[in-house]
C-alpha positions in Angstrom: -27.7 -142.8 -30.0 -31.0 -143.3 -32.0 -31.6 -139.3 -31.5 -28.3 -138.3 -32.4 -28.9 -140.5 -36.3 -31.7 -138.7 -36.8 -30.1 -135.3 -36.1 -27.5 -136.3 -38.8 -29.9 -137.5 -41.1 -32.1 -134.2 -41.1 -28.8 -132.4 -41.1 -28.1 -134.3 -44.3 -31.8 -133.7 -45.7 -31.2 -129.9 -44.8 -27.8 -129.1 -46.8 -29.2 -131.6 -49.8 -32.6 -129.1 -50.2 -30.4 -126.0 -49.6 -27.9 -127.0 -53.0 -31.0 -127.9 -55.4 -32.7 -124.6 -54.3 -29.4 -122.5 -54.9 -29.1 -124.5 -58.4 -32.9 -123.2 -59.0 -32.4 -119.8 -58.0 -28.7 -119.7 -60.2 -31.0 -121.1 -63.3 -33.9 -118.6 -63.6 -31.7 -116.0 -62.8 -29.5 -116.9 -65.8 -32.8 -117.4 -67.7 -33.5 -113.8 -66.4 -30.6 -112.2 -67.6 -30.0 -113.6 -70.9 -33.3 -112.4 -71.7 -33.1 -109.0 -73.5 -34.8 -106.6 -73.9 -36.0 -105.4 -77.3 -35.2 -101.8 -78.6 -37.4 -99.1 -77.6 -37.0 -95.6 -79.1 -34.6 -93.8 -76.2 -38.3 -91.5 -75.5 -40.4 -94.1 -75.3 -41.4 -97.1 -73.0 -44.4 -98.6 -74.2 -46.9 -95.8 -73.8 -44.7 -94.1 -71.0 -42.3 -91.8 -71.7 -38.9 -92.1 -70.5 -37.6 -89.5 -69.2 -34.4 -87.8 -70.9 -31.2 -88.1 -69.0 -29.9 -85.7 -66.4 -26.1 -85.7 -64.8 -27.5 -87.5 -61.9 -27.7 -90.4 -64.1 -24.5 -92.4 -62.9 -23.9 -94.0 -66.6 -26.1 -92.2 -68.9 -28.1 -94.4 -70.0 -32.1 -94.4 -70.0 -33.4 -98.5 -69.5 -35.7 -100.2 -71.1 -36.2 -103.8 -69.1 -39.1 -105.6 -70.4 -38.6 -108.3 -72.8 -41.7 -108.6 -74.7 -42.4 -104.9 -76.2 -42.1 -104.4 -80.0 -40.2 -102.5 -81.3 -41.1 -98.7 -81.4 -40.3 -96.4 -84.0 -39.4 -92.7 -83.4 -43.1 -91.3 -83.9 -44.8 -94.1 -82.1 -45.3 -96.6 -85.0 -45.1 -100.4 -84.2 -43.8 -102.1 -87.3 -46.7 -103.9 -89.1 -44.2 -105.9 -91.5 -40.4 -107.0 -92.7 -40.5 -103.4 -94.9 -40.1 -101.4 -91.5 -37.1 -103.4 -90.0 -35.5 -104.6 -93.5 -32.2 -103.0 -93.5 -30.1 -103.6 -96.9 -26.1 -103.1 -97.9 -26.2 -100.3 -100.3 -22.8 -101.7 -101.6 -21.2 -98.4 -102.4 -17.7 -98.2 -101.9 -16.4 -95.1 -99.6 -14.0 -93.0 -101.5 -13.6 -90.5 -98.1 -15.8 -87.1 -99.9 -18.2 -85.0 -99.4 -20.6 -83.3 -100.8 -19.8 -82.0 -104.3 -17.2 -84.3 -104.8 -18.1 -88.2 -104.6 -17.4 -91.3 -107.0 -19.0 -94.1 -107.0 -18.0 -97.5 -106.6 -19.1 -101.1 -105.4 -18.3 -103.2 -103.4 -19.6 -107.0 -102.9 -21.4 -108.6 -99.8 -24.2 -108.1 -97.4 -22.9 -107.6 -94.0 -25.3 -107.6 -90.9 -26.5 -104.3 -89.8 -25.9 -103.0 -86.1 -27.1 -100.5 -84.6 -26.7 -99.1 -80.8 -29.9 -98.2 -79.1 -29.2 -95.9 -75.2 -32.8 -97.1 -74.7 -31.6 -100.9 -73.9 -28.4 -99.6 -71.7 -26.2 -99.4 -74.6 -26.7 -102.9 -76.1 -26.2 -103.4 -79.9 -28.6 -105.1 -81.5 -28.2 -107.1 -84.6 -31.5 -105.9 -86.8 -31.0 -108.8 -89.8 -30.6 -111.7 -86.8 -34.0 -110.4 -85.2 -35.5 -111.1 -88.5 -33.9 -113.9 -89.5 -34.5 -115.8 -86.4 -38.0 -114.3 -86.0 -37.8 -114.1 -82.5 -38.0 -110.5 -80.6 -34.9 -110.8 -78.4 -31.9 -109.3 -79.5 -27.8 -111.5 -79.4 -25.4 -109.4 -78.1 -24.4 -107.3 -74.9 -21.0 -106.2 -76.5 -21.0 -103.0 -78.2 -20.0 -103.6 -81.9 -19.8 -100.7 -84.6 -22.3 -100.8 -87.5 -21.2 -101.2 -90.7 -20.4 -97.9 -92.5 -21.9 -97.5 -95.9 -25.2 -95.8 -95.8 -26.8 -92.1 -95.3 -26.6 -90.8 -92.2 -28.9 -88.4 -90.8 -27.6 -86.4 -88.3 -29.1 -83.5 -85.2 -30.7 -80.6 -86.1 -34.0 -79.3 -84.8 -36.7 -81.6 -85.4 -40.5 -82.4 -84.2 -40.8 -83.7 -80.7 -41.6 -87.6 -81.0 -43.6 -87.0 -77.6 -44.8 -83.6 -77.6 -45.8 -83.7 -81.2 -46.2 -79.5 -81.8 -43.0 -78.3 -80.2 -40.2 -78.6 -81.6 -36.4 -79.6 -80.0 -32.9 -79.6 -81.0 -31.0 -83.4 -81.1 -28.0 -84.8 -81.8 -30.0 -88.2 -82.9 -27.8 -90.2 -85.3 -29.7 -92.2 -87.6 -28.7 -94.4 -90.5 -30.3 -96.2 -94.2 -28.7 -98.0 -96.5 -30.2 -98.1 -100.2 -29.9 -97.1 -103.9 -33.2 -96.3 -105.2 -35.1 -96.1 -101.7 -34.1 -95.9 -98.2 -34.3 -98.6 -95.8 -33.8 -97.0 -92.6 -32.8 -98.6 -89.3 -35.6 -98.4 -86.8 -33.8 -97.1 -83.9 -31.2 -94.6 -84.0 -27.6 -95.8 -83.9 -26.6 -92.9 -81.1 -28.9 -90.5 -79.2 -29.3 -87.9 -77.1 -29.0 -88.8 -73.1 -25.2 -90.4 -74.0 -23.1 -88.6 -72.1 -19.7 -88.9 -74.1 -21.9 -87.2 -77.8 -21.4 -83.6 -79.3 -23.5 -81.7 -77.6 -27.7 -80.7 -79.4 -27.5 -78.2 -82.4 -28.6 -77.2 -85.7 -27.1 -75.5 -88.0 -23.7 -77.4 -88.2 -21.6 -79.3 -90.8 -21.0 -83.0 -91.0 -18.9 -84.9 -93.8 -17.2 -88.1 -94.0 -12.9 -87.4 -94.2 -10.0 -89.7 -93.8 -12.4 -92.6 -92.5 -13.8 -91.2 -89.9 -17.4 -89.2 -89.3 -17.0 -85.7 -88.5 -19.3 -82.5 -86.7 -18.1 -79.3 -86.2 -19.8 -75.8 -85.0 -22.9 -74.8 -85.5 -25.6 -73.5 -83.1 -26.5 -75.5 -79.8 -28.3 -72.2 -77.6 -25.1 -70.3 -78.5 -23.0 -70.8 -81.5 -19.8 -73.4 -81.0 -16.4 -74.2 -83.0 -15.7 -77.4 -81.8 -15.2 -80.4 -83.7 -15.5 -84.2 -83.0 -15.1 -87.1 -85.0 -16.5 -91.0 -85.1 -14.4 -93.8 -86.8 -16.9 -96.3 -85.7 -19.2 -94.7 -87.7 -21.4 -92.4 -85.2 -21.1 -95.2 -82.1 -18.7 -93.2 -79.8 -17.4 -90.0 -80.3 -14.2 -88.1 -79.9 -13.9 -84.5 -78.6 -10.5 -83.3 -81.0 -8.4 -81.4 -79.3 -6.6 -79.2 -81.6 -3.4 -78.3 -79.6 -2.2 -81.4 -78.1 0.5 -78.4 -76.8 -2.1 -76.7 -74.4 -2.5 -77.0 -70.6 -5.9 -75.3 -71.0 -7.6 -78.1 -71.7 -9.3 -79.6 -75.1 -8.9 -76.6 -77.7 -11.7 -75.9 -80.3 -10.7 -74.6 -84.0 -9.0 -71.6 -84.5 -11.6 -70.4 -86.2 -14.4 -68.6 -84.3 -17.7 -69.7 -83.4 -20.3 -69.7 -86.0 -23.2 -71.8 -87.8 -24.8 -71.9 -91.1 -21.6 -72.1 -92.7 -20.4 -74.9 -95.3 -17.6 -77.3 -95.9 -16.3 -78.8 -98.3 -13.4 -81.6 -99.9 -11.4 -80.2 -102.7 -9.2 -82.9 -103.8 -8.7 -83.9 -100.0 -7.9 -80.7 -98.7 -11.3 -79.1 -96.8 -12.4 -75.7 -97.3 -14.7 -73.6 -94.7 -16.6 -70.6 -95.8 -18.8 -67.9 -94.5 -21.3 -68.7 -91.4 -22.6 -66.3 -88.8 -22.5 -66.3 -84.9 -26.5 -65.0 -84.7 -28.5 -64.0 -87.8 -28.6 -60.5 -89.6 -31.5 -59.7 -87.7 -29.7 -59.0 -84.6 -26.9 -57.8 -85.8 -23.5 -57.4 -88.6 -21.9 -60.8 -87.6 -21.7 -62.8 -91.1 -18.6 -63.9 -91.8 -16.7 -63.4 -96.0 -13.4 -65.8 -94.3 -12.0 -69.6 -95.9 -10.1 -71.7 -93.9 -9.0 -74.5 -95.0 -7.7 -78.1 -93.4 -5.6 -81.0 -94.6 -6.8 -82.9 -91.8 -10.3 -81.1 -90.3 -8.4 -80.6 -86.8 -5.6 -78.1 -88.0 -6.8 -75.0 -89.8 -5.4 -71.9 -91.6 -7.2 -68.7 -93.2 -6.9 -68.9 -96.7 -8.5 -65.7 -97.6 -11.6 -63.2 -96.4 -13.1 -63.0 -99.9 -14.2 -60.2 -102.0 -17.3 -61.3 -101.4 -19.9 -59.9 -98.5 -20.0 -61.5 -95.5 -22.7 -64.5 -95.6 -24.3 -67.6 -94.1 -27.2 -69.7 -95.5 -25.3 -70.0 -99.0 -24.3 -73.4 -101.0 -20.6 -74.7 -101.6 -19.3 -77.4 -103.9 -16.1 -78.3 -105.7 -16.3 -78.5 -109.1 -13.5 -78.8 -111.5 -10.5 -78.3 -108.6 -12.1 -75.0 -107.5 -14.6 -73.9 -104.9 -17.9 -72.3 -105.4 -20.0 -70.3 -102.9 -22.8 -69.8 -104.0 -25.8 -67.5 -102.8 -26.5 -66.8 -99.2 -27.8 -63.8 -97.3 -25.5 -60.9 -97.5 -26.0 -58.4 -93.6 -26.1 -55.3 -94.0 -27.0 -52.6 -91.8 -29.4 -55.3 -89.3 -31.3 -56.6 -92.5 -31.0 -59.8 -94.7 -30.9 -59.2 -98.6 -30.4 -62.9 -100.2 -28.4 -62.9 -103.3 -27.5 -65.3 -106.4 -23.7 -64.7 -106.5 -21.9 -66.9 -107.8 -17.7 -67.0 -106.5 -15.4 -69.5 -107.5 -11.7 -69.8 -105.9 -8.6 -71.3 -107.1 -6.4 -73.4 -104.8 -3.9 -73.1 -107.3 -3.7 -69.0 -107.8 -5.0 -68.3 -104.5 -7.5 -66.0 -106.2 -11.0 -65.4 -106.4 -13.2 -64.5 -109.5 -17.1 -63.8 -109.4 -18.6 -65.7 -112.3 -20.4 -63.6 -114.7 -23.5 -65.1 -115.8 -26.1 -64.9 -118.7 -29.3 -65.6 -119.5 -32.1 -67.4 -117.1 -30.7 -69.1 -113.7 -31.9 -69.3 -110.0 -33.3 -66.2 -108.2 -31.7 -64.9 -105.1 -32.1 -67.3 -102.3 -30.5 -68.8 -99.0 -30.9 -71.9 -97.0 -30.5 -73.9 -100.6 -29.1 -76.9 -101.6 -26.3 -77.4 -104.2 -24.2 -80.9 -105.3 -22.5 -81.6 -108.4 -23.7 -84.0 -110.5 -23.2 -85.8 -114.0 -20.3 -83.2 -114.2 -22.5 -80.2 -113.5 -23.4 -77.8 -110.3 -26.7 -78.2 -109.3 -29.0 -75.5 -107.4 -32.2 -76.6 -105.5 -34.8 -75.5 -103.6 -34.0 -72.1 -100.9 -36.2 -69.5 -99.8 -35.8 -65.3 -99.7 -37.8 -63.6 -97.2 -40.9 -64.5 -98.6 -41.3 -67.3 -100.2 -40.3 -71.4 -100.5 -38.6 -73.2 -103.7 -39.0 -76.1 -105.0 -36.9 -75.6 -108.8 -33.8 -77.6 -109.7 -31.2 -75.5 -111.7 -28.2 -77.0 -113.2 -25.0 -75.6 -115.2 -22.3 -77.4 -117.2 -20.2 -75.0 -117.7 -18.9 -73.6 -114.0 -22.5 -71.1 -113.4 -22.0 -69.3 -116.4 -25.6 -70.2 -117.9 -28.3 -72.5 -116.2 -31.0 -74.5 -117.6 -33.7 -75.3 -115.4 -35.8 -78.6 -115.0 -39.1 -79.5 -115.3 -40.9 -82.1 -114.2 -42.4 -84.8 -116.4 -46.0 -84.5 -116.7 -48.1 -86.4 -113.9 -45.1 -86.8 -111.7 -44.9 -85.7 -108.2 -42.9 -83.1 -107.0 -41.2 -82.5 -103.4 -42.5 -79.1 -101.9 -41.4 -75.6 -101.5 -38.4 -75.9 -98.7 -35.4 -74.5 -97.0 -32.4 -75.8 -94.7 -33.2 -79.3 -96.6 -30.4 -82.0 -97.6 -29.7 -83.0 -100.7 -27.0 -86.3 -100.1 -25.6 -87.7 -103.3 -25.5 -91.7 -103.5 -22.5 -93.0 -105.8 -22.7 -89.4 -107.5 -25.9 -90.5 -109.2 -29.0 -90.6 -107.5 -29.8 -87.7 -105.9 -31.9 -87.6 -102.8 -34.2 -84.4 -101.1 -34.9 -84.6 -97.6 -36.6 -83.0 -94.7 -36.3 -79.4 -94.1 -38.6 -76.4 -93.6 -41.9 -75.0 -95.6 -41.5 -71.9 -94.6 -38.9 -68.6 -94.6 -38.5 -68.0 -91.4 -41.2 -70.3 -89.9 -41.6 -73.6 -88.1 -42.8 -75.9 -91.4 -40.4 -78.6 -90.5 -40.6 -81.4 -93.2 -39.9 -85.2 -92.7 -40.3 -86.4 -96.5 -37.8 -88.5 -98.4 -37.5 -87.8 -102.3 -35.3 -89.1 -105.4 -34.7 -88.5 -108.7 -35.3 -90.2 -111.7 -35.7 -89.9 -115.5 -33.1 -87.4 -116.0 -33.1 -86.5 -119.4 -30.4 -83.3 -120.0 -32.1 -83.1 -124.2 -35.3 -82.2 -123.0 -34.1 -81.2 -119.5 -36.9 -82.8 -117.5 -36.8 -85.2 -114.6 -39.1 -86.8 -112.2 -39.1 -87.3 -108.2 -40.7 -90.2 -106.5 -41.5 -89.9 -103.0 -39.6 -93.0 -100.7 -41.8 -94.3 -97.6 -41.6 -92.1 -94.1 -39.0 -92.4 -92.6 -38.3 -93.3 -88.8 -36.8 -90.1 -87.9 -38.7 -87.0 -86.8 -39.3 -83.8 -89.1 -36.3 -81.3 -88.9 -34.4 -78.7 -89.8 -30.9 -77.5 -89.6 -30.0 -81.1 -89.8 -27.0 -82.7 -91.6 -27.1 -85.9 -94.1 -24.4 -87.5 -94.8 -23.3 -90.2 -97.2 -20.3 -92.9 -96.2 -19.5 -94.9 -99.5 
């Protein structure tokens, strides 16, 4: 009897020990997963490289699990202080343009910036909590879209953040918020290894239409027409198919593959024009066509213009019509740039090639053009020799230009190509990245604005903003959501 009492009691002793130790085990695994890990750039772990996704990766998603890292910028760079993470509501209202055709506006409030970072598995981390609270790990497991106002920079080819000489093309997504100087999330908001993204490629166009982020074409190992869009600004993307009607699966635009072309937003209607499916040195493939779009999934050809076949030229719309501007004209296997200027009326169908006088912009491609203060402006380009670095502007449709000069002891951006030129609140007007060279590798990571614009004396100076997070590149798109 006495044995059988102390079986029970040991059996009692047993299942007691067993509970606490499951309640143990339960708690520091909880304590192990709600720890999280802090946002690494999607190539780097620490001072180990993570390697870029394959398709054997069952979700597509590199991970980053340790908890106590810093956070890694793109090149490498640890943040020494708040400037590096401090991220900012630009308060610009979005009024749906695009280049050439933005107002401004404002809006009130400062809402939290989130960003998505493949590096952590896809977690969203909230930037302004992390400094706020001070503490490394981040609040939330659920993705959540970032709020939309801001420049976003988008693909193109760029410097290798690991392999610091080569060179690669992305479809990196990054975002900064800002009037008079960028603050720039520290991680990209989508990046390359995500499965469901447009596919890497330079050479492309990217706008912001009908609330929603847009890519389309350009050049990724082969040239492509197909377009997706974002209306979470850049956190998941959708593949458009453009004839719901088809059994062939998703169908790209009707118009052919090409980069190096342009787009624009005439009074909400879009407007394609020119682009190539190779370059002039290979062969006669430039393209003279316009399409246009009421809704950048359906398109119809407007016109193949009485001007030469191009790609590398400038577009914008200015006063209800649409310039092209520039470009390299192919002719027999060789590029000849030009300074053309051809304007088109939506409302005669009809193109005229402005006339010009006196001094303006010497033939060039690769070049930037926006309007601004009610008049087109020309920067920067390259022929097949050299770089520019010259800002032109006209105010009366590219009949004359006056070019600017910049204040004594100012500093100026350099010589550059296949740059961006994004227009905040039609106002303040940014330079950045691009290439040093004509047809070279001189890939440029530098961030400039404008100030001092004075049309009497027709100077202006550019101050150089801090270096950004992103890598160097080219063939890259920037746009602005405001």
């Amino acid at each position: 009897m006495r044995s059988v009492l102390v079986i029970v009691v040991l059996a009692v002793v047993a299942v007691i020990g067993i509970k606490f130790l499951s309640i143990g085990q339960k708690q520091q695994a909880t304590s192990i997963d709600s720890g999280v890990a802090v946002p690494l750039s999607p190539e780097q772990n620490g001072n180990a490289m993570v390697p870029e996704r394959s398709d054997s990766n069952a979700d597509g998603f590199n991970r980053a699990d340790t908890i106590d890292q810093p956070l890694i910028l793109e090149d490498g760079r640890v943040p020494s202080d708040a400037k590096d993470t401090e991220i900012k509501d630009s308060g610009v209202k979005n009024d749906g343009g695009t280049n050439g055709s933005t107002n401004g506006g404002t809006t009130g409030g400062t809402p939290k910036e989130v960003t998505n970072d493949v590096a952590t598995g896809g977690r969203v981390w909230d930037i302004n909590a992390l400094e706020n609270s001070g503490n490394t790990k981040a609040n939330s497991d659920k993705p959540v879209s970032p709020s939309g106002s801001g420049i976003y920079i988008l693909g193109g080819d760029r410097i290798d953040p690991i392999a610091a000489q080569s060179s690669s093309v992305a479809n990196d997504i990054w975002k900064g918020v800002g009037t008079l100087g960028i603050a720039w999330n520290p991680a990209p908001i989508s990046q390359f290894g995500v499965a469901s993204v447009w596919s890497k490629r330079d050479y492309f166009s990217s706008f912001y239409y009908k609330n929603a982020l847009w890519v389309m074409g350009g050049n990724a190992n082969f040239p492509k027409h197909d377009i997706w869009n974002s209306t979470d600004y850049g956190l998941t993307w959708n593949h458009v198919d453009t004839d719901a009607n088809s059994l062939n699966g998703i169908q790209d635009a009707t118009w052919s593959a090409r980069q190096n072309f342009q787009v624009v937003n005439n009074n909400g209607t879009l407007y394609l024009t020119g682009g190539t499916t190779t370059t002039c040195l290979t062969s006669v493939l430039a393209s003279n066509q316009m399409w246009a779009s009421n809704d950048a999934i359906h398109w119809s050809l407007v016109s193949s213009g009485p001007w030469s076949g191009r790609y590398g030229h400038a577009s914008v719309s200015y006063n209800g019509e649409i310039y092209v501007l520039g470009g390299v004209n192919c002719s027999s296997g060789s590029t000849m740039s030009n300074n053309e200027i051809w304007k088109f009326s939506p409302s005669t169908q009809k193109w005229t090639h402005v006339v010009t006088s006196g001094p303006m912009w010497s033939p060039r491609f690769n070049h930037s053009a926006v309007v601004m203060d009610g008049k087109i402006w020309v920067l920067g380009g390259a022929d097949t020799t050299s770089s520019y670095n010259d800002s032109w502007y006209s105010e009366n449709g590219g009949v004359s230009w006056h070019q600017m000069a910049k204040i004594g002891g100012s500093g100026t951006w350099a010589p550059r190509s296949e740059f961006q030129t994004p227009l905040i609140g039609g106002k303040i007007l940014y330079v950045m990245g691009g290439n040093s060279s004509s047809y070279g590798s001189g890939m440029l990571g530098d961030v400039w604005h404008a100030t001092n614009i004075n049309y009497s004396t027709n100077t202006m100076s550019w101050v150089q903003d801090p270096v950004p997070p992103w890598s160097a590149r080219t063939g890259f798109q920037a746009v602005v959501v405001q």
